[in-house]
DSSP file (Angstrom, degrees, kcal/mol; ACC not computed):
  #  RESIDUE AA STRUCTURE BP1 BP2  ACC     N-H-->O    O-->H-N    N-H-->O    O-->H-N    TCO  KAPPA ALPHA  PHI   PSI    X-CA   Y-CA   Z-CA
    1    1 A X              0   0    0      0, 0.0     2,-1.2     0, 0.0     0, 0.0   0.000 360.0 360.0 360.0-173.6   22.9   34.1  -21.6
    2    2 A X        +     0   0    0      2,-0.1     2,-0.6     3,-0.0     0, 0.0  -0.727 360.0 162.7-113.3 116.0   24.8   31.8  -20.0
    3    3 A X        +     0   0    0     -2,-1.2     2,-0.6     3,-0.0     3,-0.1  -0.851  46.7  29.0-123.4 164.4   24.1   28.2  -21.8
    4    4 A X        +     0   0    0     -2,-0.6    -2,-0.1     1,-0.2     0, 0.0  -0.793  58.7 151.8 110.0-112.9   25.9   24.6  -22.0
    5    5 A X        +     0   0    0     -2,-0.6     2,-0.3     1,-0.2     3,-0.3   0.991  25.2 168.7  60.5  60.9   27.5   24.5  -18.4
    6    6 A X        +     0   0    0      1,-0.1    -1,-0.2    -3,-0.1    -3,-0.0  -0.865  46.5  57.0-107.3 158.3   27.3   20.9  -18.4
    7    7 A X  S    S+     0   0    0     -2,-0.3    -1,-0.1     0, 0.0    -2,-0.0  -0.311  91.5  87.8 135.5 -44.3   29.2   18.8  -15.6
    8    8 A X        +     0   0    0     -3,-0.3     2,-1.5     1,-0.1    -2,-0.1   0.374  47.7 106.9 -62.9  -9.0   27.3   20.8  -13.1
    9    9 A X    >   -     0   0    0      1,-0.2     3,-0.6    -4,-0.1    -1,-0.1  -0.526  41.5-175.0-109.0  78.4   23.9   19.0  -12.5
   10   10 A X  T 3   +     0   0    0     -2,-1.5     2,-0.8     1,-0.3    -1,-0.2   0.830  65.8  65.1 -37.3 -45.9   24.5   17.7   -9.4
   11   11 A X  T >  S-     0   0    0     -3,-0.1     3,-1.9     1,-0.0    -1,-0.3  -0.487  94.4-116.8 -73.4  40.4   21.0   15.8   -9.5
   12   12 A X  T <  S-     0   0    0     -2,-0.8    -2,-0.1    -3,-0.6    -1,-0.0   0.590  77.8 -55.0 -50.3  95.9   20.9   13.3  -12.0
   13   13 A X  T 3  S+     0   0    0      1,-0.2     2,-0.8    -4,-0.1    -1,-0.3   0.367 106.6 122.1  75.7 -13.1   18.3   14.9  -13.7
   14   14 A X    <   -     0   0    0     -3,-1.9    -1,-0.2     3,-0.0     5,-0.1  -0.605  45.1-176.0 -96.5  60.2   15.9   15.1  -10.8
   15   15 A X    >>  -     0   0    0     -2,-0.8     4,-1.0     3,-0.1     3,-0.8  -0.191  41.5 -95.3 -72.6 167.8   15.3   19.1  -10.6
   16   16 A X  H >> S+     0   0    0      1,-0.3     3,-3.8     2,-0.2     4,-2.4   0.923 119.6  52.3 -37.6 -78.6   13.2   21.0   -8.0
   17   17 A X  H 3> S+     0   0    0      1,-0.3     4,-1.4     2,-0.2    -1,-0.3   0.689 113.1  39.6 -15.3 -66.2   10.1   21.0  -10.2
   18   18 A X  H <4 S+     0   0    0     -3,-0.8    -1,-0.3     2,-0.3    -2,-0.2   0.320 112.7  54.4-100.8  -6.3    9.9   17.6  -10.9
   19   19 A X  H <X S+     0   0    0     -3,-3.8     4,-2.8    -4,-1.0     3,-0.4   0.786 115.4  49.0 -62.2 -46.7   11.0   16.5   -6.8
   20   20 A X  H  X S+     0   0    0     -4,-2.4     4,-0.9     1,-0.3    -2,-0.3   0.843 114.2  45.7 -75.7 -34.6    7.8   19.0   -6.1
   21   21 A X  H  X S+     0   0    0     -4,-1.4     4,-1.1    -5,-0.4    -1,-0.3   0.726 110.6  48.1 -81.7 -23.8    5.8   17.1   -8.6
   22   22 A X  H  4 S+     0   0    0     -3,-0.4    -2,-0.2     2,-0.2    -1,-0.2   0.720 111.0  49.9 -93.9 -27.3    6.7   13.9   -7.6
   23   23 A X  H  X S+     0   0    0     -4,-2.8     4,-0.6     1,-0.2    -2,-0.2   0.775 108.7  58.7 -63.1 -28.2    5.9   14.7   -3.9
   24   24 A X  H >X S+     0   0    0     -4,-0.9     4,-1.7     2,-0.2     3,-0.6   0.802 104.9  43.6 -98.3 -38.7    2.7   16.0   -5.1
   25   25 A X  H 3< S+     0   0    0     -4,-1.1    -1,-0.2     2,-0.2    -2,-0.1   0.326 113.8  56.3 -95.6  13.7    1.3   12.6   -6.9
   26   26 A X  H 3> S+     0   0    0     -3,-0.2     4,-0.7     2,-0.1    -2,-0.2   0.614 106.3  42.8-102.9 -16.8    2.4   10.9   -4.1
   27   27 A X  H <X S+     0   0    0     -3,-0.6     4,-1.1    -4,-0.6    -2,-0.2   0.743 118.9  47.8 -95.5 -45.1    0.4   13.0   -1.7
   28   28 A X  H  X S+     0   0    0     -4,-1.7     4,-1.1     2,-0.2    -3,-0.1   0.681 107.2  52.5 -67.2 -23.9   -2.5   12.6   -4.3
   29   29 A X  H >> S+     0   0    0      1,-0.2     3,-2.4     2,-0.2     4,-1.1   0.924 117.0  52.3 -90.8 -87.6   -2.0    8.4   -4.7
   30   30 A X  H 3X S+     0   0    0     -4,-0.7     4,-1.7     1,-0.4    -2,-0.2   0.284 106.0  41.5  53.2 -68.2   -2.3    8.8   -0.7
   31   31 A X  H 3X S+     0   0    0     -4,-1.1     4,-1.3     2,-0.2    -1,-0.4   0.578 114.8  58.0 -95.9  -9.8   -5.3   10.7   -0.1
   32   32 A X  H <X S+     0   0    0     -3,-2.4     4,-2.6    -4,-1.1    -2,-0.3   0.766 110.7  43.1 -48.7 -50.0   -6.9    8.5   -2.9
   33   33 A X  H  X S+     0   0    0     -4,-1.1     4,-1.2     1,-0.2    -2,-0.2   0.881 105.6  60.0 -78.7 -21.9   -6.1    5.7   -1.0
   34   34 A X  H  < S+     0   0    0     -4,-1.7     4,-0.2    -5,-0.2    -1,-0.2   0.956 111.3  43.4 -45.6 -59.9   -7.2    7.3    2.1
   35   35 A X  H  X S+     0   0    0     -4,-1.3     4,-3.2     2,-0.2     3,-0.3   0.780 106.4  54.8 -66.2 -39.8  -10.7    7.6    0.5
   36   36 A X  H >X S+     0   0    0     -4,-2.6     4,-3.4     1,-0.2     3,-0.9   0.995 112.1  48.2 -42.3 -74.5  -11.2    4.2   -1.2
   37   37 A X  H 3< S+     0   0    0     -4,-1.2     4,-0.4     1,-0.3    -2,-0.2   0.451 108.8  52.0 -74.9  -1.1  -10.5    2.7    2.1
   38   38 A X  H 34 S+     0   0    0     -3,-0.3    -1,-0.3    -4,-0.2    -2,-0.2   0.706 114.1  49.6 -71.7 -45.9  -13.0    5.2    4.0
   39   39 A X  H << S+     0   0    0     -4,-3.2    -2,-0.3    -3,-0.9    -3,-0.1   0.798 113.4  36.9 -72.5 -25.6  -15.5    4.1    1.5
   40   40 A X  S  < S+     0   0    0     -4,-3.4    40,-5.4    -5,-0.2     2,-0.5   0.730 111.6  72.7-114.9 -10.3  -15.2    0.1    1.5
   41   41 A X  B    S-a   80   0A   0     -4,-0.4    40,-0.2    -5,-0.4     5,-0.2  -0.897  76.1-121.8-109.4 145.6  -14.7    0.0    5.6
   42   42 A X     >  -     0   0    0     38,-3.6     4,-1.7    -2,-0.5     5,-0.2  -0.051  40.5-105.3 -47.0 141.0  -16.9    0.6    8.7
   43   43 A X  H  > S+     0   0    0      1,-0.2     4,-3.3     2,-0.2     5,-0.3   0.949 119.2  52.2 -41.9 -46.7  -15.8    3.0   10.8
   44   44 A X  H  > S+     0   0    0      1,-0.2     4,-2.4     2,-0.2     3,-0.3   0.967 105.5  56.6 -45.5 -60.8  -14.6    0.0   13.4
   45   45 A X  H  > S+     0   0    0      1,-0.3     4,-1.8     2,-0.2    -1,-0.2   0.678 104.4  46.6 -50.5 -33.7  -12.9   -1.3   10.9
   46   46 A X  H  X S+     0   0    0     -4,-1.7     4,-2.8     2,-0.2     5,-0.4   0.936 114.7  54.2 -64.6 -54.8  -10.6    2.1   10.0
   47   47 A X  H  X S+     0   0    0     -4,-3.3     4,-1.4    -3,-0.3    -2,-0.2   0.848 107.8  43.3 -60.0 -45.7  -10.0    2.3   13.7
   48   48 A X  H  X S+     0   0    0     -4,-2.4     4,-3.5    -5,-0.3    -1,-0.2   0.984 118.3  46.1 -58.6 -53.7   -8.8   -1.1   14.2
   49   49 A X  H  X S+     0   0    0     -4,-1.8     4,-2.6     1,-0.3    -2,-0.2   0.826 112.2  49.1 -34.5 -63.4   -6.6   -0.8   10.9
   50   50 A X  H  X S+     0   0    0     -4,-2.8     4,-0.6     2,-0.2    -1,-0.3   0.886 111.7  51.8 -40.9 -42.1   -5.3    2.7   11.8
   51   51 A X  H >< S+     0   0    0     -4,-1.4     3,-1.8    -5,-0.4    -2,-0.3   0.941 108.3  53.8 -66.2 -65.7   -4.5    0.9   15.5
   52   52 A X  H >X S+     0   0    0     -4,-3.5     4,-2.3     1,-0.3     3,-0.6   0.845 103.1  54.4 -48.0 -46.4   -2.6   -1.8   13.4
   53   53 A X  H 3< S+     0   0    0     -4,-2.6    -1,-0.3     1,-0.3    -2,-0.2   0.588 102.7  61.1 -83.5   1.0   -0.2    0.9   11.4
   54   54 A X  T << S+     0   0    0     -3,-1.8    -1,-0.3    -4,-0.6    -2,-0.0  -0.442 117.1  26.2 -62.5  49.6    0.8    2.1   14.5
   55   55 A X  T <4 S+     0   0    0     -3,-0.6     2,-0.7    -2,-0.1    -2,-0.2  -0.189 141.0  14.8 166.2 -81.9    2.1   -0.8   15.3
   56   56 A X     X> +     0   0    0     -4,-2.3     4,-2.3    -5,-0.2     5,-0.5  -0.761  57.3 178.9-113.0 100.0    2.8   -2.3   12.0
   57   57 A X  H  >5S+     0   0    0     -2,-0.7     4,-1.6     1,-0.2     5,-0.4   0.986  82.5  56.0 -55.9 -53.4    2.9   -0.2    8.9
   58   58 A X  H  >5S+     0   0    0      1,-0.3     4,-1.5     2,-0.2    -1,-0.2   0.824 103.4  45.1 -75.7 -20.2    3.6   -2.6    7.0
   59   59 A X  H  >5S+     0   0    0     -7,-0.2     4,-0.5     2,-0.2    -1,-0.3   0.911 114.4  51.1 -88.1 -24.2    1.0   -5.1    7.5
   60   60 A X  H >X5S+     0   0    0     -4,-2.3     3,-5.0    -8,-0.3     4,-1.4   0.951 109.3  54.9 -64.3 -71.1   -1.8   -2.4    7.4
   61   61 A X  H 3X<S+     0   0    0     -4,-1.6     4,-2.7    -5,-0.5    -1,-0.2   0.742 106.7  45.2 -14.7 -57.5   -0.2   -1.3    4.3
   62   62 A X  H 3X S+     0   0    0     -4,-1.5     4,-0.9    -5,-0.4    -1,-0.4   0.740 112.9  53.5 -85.4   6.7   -0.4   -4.6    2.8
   63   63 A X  H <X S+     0   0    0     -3,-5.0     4,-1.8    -4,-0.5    -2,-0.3   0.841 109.4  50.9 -89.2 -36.8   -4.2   -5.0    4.0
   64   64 A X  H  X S+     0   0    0     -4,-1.4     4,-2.0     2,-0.2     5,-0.4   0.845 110.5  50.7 -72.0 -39.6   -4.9   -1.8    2.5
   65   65 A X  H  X S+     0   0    0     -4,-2.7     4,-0.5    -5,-0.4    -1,-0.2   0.716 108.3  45.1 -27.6 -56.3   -3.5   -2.9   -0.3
   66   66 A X  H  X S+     0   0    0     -4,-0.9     4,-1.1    -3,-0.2    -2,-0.2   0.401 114.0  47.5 -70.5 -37.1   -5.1   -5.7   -0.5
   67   67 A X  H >X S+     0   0    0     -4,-1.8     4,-2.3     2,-0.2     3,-1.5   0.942 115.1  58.4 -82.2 -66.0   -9.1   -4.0    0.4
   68   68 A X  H 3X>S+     0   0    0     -4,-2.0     4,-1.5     1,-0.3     5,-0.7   0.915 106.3  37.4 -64.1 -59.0   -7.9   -1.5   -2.3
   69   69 A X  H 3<5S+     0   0    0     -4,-0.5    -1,-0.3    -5,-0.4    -2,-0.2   0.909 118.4  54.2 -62.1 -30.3   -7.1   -4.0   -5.4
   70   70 A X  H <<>S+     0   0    0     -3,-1.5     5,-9.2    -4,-1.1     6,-0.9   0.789 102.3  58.3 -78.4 -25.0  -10.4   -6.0   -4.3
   71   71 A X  H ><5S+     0   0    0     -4,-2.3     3,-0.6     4,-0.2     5,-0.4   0.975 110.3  46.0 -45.3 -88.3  -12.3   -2.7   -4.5
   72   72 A X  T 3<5S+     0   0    0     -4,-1.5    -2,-0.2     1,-0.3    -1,-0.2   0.553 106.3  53.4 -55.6   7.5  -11.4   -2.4   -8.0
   73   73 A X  T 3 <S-     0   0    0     -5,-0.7    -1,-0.3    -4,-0.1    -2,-0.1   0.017 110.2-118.8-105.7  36.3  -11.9   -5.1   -8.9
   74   74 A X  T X 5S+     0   0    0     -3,-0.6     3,-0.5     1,-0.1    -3,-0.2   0.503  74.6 120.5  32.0  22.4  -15.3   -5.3   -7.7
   75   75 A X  T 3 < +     0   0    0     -5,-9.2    -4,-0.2    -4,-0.4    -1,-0.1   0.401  48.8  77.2-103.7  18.7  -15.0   -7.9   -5.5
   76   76 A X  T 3   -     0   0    0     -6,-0.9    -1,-0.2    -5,-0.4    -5,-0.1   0.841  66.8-158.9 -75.1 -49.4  -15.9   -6.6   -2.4
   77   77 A X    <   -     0   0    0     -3,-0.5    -2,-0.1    -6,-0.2    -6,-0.0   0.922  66.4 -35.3  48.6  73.2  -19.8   -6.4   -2.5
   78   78 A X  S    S-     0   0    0      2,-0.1     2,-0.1   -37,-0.0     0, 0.0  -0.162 102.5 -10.2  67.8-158.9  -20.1   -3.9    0.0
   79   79 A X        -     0   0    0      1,-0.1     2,-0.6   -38,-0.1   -38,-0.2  -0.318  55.5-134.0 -78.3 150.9  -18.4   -2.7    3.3
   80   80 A X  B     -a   41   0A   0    -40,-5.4   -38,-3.6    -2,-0.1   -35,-0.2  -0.837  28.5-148.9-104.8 143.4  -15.8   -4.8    5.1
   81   81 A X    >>  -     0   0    0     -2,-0.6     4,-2.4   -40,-0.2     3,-0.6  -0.233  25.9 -92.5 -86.8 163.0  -16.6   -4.9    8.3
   82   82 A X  H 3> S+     0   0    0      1,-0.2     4,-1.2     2,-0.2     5,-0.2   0.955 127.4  48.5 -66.0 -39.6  -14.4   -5.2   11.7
   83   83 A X  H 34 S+     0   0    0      1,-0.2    -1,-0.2     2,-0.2    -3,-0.0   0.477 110.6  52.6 -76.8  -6.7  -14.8   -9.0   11.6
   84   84 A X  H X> S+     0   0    0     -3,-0.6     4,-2.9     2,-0.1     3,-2.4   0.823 106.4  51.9 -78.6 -63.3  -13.8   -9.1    8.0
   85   85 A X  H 3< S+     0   0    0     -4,-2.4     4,-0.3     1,-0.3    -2,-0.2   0.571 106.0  53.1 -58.9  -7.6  -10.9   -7.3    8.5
   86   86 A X  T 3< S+     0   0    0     -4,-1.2    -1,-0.3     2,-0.2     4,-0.3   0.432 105.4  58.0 -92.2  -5.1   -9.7   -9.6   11.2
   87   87 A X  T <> S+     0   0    0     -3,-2.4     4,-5.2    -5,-0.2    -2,-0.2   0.911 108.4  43.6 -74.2 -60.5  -10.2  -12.4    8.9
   88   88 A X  H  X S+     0   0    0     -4,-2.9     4,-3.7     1,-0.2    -2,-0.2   0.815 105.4  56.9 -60.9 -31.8   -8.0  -11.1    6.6
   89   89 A X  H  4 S+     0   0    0     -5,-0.4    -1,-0.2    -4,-0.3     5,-0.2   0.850 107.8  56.3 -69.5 -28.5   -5.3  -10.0    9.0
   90   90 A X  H  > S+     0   0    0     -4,-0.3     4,-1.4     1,-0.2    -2,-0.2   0.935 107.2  50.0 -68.6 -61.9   -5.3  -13.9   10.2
   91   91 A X  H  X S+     0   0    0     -4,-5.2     4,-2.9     2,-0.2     3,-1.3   0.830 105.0  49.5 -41.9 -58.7   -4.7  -14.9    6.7
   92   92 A X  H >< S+     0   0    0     -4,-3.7     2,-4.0     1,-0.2     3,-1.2   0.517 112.4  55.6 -55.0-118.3   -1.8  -12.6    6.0
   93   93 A X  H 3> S+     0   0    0      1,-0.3     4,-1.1     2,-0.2    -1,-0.2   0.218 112.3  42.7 -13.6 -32.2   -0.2  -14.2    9.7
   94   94 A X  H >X S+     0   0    0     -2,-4.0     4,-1.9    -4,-1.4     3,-1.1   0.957 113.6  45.4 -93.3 -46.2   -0.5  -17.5    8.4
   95   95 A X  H XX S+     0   0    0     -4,-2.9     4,-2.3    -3,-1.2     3,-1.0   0.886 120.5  46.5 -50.0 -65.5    0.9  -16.8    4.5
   96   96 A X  H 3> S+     0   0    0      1,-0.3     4,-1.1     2,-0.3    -1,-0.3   0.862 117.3  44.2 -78.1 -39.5    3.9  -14.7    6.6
   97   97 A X  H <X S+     0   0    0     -4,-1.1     4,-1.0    -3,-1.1    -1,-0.3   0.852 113.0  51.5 -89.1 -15.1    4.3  -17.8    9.2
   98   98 A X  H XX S+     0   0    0     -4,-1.9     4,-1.7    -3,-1.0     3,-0.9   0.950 115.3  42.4 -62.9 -69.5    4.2  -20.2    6.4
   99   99 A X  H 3<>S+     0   0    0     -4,-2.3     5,-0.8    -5,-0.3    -2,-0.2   0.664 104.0  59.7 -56.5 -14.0    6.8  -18.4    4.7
  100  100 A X  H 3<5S+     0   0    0     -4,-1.1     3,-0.4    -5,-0.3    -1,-0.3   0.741 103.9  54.3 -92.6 -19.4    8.9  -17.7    7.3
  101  101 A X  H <<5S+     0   0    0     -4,-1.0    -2,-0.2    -3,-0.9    -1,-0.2   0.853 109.2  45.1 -70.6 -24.8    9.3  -21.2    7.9
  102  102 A X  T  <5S-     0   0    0     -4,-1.7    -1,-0.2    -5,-0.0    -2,-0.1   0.181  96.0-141.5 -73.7  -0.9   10.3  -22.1    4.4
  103  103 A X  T   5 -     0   0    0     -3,-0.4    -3,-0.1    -5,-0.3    -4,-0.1   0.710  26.7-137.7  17.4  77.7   12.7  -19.1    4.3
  104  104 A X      < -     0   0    0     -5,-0.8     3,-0.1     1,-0.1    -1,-0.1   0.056  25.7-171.3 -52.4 134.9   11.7  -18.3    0.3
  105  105 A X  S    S+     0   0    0      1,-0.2     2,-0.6     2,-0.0    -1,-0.1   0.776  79.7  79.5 -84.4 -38.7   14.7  -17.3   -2.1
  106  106 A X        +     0   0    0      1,-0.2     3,-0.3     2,-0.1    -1,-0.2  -0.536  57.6 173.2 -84.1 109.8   11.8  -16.5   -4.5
  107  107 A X        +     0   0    0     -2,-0.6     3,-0.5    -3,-0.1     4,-0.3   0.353  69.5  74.2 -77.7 -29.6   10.8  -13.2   -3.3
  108  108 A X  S    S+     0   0    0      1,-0.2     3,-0.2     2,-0.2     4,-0.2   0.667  72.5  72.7 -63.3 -31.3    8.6  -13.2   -6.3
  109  109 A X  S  > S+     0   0    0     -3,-0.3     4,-1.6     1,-0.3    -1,-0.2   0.400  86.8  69.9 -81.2   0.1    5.9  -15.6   -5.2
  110  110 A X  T  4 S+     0   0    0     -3,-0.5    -1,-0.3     1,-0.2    -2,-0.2   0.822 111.2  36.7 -89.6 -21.0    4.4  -12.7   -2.4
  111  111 A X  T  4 S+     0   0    0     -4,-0.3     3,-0.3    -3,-0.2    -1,-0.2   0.830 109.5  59.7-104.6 -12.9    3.4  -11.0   -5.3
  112  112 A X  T >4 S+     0   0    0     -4,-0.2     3,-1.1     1,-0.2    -2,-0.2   0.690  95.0  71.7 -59.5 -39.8    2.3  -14.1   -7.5
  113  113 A X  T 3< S+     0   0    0     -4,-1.6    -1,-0.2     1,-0.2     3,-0.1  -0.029  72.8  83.2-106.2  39.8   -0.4  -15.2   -4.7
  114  114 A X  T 3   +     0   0    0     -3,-0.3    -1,-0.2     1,-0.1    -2,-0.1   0.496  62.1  83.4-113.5  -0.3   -2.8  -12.6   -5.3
  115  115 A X    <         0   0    0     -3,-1.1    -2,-0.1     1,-0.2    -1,-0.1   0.597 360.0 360.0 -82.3   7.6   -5.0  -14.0   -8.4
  116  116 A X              0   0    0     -3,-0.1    -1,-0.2     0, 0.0    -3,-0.0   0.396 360.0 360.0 -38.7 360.0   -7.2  -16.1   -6.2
């Protein structure tokens, strides 16, 4: 058979399989997070959220984010609610207008201010 042939591997390392596998526990981390966040908000609450990642991905994202890590962590005590979730979306606006007035080098500290 034909063996060696090295030079040729266009892909550093990354072959079909392991693209398809990687798509595939990304689709699974995804519809995990889909379901957490079905389980620990009210239906309003999804509806506003979705409404909010149209709009901004990336702040639902980090709100989901954020409901997700407080799920596990048990800190939730039940369902968050629409008026919960608006709470929280004020907070992130002020932490993001606080910071954008202080124009941060330290990039670091957005992930730092989450052991409260």
């Amino acid at each position: 058979g034909m063996k060696g042939g090295g030079g040729m591997g266009g892909m550093g390392g990354m072959n079909m399989e392991q693209m398809q596998q990687k798509k595939e526990q990304e689709a699974a981390a995804e519809e995990q997070r889909g379901s957490i966040l079905k389980a620990i908000l009210t239906p309003q609450a999804r509806e506003r959220l979705a409404n909010i990642a149209v709009v901004k991905k990336e702040k639902a994202r980090k709100i989901e984010d954020m409901l997700i890590m407080q799920a596990q962590r048990g800190a939730l005590g039940g369902q968050v609610d629409e008026n919960q979730l608006i709470q929280m979306l004020e907070s992130i606006n002020e932490k993001t207008q606080q910071q954008t007035k202080v124009t941060i080098q330290r990039r670091r500290n957005v992930m730092d201010d989450d052991d409260w």
